[in-house]
ZAPA-382252 format. One line per field, with one value per atom (N, C-alpha, C): residue number from 1; residue in one letter; atom name; y, z, x. Coordinates in steps of 0.1 Angstrom, whole numbers, plus 2048, in hexadecimal, padded with zeros to 3 digits. Layout:
n <- c(NUM  ...)
res <- c(A  ...)
atom <- c(CA  ...)
c2 <- c(Y  ...)
c3 <- c(Z  ...)
c1 <- c(X  ...)
***
This chain:
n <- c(1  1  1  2  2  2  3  3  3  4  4  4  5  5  5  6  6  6  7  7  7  8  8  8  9  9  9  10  10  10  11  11  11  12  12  12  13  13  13  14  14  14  15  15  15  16  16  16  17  17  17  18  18  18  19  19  19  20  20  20  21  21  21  22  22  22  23  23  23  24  24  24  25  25  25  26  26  26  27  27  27  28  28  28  29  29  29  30  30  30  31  31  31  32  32  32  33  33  33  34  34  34  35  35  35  36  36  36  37  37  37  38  38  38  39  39  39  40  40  40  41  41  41  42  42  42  43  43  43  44  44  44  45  45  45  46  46  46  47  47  47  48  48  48  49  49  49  50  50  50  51  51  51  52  52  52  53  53  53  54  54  54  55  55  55  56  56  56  57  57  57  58  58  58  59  59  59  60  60  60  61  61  61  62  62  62  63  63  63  64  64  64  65  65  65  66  66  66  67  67  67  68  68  68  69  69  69  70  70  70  71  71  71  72  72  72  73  73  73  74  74  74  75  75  75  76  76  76  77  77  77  78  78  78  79  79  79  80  80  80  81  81  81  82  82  82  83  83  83  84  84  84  85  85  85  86  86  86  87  87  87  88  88  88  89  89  89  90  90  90  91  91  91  92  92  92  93  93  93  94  94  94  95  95  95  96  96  96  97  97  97  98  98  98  99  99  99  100  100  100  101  101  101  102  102  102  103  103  103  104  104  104  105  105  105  106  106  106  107  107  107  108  108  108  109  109  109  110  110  110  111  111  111  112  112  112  113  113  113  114  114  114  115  115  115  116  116  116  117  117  117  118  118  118  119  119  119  120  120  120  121  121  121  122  122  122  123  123  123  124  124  124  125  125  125  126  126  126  127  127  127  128  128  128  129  129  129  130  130  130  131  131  131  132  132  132  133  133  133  134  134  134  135  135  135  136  136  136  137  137  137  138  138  138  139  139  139  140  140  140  141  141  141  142  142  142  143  143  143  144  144  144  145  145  145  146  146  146  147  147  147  148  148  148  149  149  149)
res <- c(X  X  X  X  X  X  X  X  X  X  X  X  X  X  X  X  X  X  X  X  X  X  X  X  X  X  X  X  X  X  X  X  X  X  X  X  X  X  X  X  X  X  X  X  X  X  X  X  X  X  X  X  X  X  X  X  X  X  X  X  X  X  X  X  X  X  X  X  X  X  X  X  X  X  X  X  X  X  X  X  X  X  X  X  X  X  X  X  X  X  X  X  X  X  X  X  X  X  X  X  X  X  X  X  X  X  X  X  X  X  X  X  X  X  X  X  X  X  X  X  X  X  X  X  X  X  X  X  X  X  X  X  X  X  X  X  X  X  X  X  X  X  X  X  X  X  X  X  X  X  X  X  X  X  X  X  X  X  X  X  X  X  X  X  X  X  X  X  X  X  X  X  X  X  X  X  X  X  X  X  X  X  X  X  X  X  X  X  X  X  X  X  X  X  X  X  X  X  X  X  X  X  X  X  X  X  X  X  X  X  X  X  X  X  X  X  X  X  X  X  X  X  X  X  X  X  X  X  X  X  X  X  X  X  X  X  X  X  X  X  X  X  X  X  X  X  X  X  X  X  X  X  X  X  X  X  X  X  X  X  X  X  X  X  X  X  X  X  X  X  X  X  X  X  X  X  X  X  X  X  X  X  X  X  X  X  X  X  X  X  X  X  X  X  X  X  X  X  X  X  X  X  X  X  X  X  X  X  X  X  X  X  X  X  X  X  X  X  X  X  X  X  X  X  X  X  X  X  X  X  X  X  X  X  X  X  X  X  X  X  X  X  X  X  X  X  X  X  X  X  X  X  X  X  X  X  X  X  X  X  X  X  X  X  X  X  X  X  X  X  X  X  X  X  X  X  X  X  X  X  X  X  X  X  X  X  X  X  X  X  X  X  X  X  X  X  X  X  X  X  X  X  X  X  X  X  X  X  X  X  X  X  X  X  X  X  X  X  X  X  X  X  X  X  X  X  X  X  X  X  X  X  X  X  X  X  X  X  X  X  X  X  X  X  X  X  X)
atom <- c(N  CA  C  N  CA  C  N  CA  C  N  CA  C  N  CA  C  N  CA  C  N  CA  C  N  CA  C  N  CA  C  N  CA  C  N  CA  C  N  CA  C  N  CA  C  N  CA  C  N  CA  C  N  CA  C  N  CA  C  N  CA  C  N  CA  C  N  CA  C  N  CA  C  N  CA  C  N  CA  C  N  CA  C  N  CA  C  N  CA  C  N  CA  C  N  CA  C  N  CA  C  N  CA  C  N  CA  C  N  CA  C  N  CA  C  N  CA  C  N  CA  C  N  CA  C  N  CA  C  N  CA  C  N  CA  C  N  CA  C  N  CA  C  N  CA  C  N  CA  C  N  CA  C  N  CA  C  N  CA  C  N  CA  C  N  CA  C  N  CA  C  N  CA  C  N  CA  C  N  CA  C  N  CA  C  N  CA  C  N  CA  C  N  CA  C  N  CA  C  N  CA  C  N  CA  C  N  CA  C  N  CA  C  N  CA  C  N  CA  C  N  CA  C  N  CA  C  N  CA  C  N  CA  C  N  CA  C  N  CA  C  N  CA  C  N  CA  C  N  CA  C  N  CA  C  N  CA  C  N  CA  C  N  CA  C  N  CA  C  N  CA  C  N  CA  C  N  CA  C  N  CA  C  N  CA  C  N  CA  C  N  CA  C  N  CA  C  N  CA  C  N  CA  C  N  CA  C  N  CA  C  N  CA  C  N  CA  C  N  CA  C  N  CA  C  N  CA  C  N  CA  C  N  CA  C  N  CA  C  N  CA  C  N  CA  C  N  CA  C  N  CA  C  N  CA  C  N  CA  C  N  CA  C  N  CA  C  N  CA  C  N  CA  C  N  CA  C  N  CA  C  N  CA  C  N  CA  C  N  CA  C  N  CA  C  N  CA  C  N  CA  C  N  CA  C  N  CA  C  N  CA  C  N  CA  C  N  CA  C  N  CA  C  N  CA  C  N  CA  C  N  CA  C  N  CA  C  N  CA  C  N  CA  C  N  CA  C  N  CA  C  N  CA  C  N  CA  C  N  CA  C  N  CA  C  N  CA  C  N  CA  C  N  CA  C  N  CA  C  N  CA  C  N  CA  C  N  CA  C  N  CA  C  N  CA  C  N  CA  C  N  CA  C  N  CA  C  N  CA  C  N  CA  C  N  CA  C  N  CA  C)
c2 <- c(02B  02A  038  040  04C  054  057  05E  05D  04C  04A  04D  04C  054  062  06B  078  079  071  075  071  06A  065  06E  076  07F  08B  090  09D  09A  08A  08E  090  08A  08D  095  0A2  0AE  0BA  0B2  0BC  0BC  0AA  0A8  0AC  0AF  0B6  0C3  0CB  0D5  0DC  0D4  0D3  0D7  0CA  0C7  0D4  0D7  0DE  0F1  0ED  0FD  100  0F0  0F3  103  105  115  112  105  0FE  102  10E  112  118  114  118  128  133  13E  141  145  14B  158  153  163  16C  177  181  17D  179  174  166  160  155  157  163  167  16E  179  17C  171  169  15C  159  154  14F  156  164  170  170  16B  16F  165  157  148  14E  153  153  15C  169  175  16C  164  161  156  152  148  150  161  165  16B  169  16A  179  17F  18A  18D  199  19E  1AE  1B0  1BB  1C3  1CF  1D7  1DB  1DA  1DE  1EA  1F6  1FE  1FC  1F9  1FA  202  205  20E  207  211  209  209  207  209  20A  215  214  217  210  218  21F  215  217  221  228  232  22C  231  22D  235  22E  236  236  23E  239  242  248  251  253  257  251  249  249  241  239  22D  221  21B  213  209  1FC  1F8  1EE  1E8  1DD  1D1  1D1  1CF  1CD  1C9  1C6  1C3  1B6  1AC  1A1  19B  195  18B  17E  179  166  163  15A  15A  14D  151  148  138  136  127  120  12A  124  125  12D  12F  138  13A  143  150  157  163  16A  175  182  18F  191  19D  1AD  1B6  1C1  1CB  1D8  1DF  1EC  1F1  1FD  207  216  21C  220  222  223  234  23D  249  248  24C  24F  23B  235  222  221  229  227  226  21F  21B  226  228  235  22D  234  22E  235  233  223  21A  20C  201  1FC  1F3  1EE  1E1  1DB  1C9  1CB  1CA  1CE  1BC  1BB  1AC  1A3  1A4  198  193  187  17F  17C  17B  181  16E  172  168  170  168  16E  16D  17A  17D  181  17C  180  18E  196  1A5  1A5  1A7  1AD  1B4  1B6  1BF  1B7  1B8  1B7  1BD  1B8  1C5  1C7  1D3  1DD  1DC  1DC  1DD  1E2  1F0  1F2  1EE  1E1  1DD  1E3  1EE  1FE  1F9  1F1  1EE  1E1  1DB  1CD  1CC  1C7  1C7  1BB  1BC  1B0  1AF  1A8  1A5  1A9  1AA  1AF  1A2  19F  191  19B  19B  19F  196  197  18D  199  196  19C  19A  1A8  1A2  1AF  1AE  1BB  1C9  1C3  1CD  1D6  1CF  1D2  1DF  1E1  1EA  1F9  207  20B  219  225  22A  22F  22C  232  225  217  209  201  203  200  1F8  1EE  1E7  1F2  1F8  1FE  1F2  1F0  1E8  1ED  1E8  1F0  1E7  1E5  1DD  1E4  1DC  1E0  1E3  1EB  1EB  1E1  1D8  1D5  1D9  1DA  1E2  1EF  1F8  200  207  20A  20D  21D)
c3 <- c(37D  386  389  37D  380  386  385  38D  39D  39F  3AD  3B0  3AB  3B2  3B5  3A9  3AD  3BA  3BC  3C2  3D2  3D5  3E1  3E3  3DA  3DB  3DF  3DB  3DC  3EB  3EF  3F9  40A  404  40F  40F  401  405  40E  40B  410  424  424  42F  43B  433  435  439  431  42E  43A  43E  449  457  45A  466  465  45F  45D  460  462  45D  46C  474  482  487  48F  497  4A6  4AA  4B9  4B8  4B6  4B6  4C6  4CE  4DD  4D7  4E0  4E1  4EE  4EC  4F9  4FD  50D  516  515  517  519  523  52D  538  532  52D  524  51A  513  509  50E  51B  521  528  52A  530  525  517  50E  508  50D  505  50C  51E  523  525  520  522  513  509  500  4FE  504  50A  512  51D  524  51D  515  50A  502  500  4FA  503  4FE  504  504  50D  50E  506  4FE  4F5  4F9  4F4  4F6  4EE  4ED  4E1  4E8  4E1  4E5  4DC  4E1  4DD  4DC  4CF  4D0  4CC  4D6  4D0  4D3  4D6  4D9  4E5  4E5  4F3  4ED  4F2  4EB  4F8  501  50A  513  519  524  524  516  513  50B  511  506  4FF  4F0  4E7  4DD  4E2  4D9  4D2  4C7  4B8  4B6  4AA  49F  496  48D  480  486  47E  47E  470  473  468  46D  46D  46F  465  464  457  45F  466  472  47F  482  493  494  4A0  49D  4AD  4B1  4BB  4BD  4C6  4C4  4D2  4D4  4E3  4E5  4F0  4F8  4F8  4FA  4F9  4EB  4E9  4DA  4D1  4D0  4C2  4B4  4B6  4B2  4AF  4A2  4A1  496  4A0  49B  495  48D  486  48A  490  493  485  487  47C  480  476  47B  46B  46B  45F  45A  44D  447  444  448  43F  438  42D  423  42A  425  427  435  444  44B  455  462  468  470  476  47D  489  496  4A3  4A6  4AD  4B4  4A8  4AA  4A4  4B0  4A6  4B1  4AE  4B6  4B8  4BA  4B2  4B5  4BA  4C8  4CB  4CF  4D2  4D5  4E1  4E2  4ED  4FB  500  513  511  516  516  513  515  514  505  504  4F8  4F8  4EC  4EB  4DA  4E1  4D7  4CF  4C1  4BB  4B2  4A6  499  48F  485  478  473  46E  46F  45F  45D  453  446  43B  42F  42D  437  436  43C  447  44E  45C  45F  463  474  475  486  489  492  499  4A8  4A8  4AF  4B6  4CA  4CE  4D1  4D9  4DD  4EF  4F3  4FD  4FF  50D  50F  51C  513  51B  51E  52D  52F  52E  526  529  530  53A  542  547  54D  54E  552  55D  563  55E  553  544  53F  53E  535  53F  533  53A  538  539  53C  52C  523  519  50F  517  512  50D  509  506  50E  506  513  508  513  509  50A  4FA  4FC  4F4  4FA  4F5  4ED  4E3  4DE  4DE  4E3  4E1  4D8  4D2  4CB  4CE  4C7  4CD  4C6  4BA  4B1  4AC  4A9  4A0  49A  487  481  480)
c1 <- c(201  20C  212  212  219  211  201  1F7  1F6  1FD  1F8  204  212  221  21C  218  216  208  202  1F7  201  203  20C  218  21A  223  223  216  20E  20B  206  1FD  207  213  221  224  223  22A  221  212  209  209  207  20C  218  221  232  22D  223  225  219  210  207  211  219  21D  229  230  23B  236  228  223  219  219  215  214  20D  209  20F  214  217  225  22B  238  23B  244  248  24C  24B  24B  253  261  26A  264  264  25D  26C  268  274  281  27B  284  28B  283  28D  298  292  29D  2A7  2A9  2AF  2BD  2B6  2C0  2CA  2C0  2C8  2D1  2D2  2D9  2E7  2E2  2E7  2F6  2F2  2F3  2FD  2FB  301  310  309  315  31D  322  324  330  329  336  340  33F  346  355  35E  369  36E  379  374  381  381  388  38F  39D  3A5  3A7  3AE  3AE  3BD  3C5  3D4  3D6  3DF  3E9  3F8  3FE  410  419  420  42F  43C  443  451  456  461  468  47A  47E  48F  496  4A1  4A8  49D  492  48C  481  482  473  468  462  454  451  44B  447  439  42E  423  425  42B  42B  437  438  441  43E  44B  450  457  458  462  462  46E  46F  467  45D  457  44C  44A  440  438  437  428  428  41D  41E  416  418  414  414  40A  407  40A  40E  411  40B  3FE  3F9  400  406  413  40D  401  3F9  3F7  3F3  3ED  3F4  3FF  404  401  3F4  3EC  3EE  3F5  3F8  3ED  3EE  3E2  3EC  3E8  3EE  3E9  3F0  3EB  3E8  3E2  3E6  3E9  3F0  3FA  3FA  3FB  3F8  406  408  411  416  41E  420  42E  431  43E  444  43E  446  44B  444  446  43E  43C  433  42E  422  41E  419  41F  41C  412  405  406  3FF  401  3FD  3F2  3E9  3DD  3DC  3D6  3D2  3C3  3B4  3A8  3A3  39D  397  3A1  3AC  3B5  3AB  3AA  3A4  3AC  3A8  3AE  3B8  3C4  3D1  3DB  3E6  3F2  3FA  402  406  417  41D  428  426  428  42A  434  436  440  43E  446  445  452  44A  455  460  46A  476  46D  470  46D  476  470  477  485  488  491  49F  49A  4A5  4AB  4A6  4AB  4A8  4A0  49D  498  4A1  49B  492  48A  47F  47E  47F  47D  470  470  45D  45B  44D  44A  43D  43D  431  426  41C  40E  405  402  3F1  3E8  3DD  3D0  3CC  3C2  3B9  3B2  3AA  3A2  3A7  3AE  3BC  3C6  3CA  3D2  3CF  3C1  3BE  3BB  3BE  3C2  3B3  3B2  3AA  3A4  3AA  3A9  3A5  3A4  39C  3A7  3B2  3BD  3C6  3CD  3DA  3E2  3EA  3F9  406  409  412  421  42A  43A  440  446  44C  45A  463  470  47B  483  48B  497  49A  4A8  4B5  4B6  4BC  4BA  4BC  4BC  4CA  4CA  4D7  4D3)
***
């Protein structure tokens, strides 16, 4: 009994191992793969790269220090917030801060008030879109002060 389990055993794997190892494999022409490249690029959604500073009393400002925890996205549909990143010198934020890939929709911009308490930050609402961006590949975006001590 146990000869003929192994022999019926053997003889399905070999069988498996036949059909699975076929040479009848389809082969994409170039122009086919091109399509499906093309078919695939085409699903990807198109993506932004923002720059942020501030805005105090009507100026803009891409450099400087601030008292700020970070910078942060909320896309007005979804709810969906993305975290920017921004570098740190002596526990203080160094402008500009960036958003790498945000996806094309609309966004509400802000920043975190900072450890030290020292500045409140309102928000600024951007739509992405090809137009947006500016020669340097960048949307420039302002976040406002609304406080500062």
């Amino acid at each position: 009994m146990k000869n003929s389990m192994k022999s019926a055993l053997l003889a399905c794997g070999v069988l498996f191992t036949i059909f699975s190892c076929s040479t009848d494999a389809t082969t994409l022409t170039d122009s086919e793969m091109n399509l499906a490249n093309k078919s695939e690029n085409s699903k990807k959604q198109q993506t932004y790269q923002l720059k942020v500073g501030t805005s105090q009393n009507g100026v803009n400002y891409m450099n400087g220090t601030y008292d700020m925890g970070g910078i942060y996205a909320t896309d007005v549909n979804t709810g969906d917030v993305y975290d920017g990143y921004i570098t740190y010198v002596g526990g203080f934020a160094k402008l500009p801060g960036y958003f790498n890939d945000l996806p094309e929709g609309t966004y509400e911009i802000s920043a975190y008030q900072g450890q030290g308490g020292w500045v409140g930050y309102g928000s600024t609402t951007v739509t992405l879109t090809p137009s947006s961006v500016g020669q340097d590949g960048y949307v420039n975006v302002y976040i406002p002060i609304a406080w500062a001590e």
